[in-house]
Structures are given as C-alpha cells and as structure tokens.
C-alpha positions as a Markdown table, in Angstrom:
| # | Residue | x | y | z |
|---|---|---|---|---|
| 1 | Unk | 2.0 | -7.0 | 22.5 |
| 2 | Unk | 4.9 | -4.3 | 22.4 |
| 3 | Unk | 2.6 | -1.5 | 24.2 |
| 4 | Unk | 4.3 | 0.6 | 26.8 |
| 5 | Unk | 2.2 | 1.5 | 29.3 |
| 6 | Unk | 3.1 | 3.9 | 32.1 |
| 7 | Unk | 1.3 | 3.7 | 35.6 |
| 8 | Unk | 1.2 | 6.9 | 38.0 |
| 9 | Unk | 1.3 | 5.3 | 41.2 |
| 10 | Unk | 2.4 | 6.4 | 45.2 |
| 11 | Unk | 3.5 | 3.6 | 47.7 |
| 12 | Unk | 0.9 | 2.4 | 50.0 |
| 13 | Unk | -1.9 | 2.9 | 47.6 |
| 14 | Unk | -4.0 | 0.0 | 47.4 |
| 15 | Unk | -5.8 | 0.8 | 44.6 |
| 16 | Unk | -2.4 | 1.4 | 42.8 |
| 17 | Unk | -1.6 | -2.2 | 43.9 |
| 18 | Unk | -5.2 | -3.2 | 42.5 |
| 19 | Unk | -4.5 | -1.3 | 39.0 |
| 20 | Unk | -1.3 | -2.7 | 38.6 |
| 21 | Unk | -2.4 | -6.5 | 38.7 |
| 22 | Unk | -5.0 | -5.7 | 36.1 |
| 23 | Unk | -2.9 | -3.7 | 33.9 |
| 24 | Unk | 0.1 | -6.9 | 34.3 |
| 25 | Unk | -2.8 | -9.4 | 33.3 |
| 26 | Unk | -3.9 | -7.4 | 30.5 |
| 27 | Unk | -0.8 | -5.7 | 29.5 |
| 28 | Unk | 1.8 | -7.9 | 30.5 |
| 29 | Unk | 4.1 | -7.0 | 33.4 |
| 30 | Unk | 6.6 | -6.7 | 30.5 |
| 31 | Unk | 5.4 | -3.8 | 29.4 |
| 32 | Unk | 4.3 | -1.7 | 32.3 |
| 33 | Unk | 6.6 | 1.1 | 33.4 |
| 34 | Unk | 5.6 | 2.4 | 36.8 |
| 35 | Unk | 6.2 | 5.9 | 37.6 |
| 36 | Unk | 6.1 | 6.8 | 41.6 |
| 37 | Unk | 4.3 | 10.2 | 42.0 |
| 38 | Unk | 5.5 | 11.0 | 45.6 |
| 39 | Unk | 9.8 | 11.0 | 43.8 |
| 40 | Unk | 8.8 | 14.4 | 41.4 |
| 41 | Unk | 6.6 | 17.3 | 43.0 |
| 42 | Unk | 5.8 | 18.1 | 39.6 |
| 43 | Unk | 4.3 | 14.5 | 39.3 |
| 44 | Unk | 2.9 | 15.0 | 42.5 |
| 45 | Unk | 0.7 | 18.0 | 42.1 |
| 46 | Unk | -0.7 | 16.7 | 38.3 |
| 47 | Unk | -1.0 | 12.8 | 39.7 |
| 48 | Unk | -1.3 | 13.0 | 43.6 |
| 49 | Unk | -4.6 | 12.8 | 43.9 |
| 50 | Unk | -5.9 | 10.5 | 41.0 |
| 51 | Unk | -3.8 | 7.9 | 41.1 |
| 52 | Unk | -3.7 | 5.1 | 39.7 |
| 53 | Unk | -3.8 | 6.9 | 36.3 |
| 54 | Unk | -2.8 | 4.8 | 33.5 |
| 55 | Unk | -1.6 | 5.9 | 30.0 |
| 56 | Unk | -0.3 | 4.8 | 26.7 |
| 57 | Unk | 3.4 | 5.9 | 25.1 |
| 58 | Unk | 1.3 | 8.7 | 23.4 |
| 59 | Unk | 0.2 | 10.4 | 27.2 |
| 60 | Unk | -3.2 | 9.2 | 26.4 |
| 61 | Unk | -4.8 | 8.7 | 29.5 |
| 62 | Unk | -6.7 | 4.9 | 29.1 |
| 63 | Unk | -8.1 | 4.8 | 33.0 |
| 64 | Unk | -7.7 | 6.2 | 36.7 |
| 65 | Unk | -8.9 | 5.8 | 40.3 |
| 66 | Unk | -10.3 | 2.4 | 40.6 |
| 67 | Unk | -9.4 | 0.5 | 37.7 |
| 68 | Unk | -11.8 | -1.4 | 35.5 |
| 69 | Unk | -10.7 | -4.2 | 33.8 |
| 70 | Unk | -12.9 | -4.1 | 31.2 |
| 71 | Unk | -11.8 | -0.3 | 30.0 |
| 72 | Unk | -8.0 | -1.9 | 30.1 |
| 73 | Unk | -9.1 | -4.6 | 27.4 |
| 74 | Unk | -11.2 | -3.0 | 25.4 |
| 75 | Unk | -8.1 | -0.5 | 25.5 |
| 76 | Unk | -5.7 | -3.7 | 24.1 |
| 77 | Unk | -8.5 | -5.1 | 21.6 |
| 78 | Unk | -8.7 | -1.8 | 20.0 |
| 79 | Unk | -4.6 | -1.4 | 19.6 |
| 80 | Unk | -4.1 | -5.3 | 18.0 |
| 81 | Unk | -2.8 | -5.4 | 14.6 |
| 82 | Unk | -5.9 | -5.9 | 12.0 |
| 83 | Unk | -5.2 | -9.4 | 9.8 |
| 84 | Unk | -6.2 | -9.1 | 6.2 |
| 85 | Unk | -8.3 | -11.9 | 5.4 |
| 86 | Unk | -6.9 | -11.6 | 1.3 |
C-alpha cells in the first residue's frame, strides 16, 4: 500500500492496543510507525489525553479515542490508486 501511518500511543493503554490491531489489519503492520506520547512532553500535552490518535504522512488526523474500523478503511479505499478502464 506504501501509506505511512503514525500512531500516538502511551504504554498501558488498551485502547491504543485496540487501535493498533485495526490500523495493522487495515494498514499493514509494515507501515505503521508508532510514536509513544509519555517519551516527548511536547507529545504529551498535544496527545496525552486523546490517544490513540492516528494520522497520515501529511499530519492529517484519520481517527482517535476508540478506533473504528470502518473510518480506518474508508480512509484506505479513498487513498488507492484509481485504474483507467481505457
């Protein structure tokens, strides 16, 4: 697929555990970078509290808090290559 996708994310956060698994099925694990909030205060005060939040190369937040699948693919299906039919 060749998207990067970044995951804010803080150890012991089960819904970070949850969003992760969805974003790896629908992303690939390949492509995920996750980015522990608690390691940067900066991080910490813009992420801390809505974490999961996960977002394209661009910044472009695609989803947060409790993840939905459904958001995440509609996310992909919008970003695939169009074919031309010619």
């Amino acid at each position: 697929m060749g998207v990067s996708i970044r995951i804010y994310t803080r150890q012991g956060c089960p819904l970070c555990d949850a969003g992760i698994a969805l974003a790896g099925q629908v992303f690939g694990s390949a492509n995920l970078e996750l980015i522990d909030v608690d390691l940067d205060l900066v991080l910490l005060q813009e992420y801390g509290d809505r974490v999961p939040v996960i977002e394209d190369a661009k910044g472009t937040t695609i989803d947060e808090g409790i993840i939905d699948k459904n958001v995440l693919q509609d996310y992909a299906r919008d970003r695939k290559p169009k074919t031309d039919d010619r």
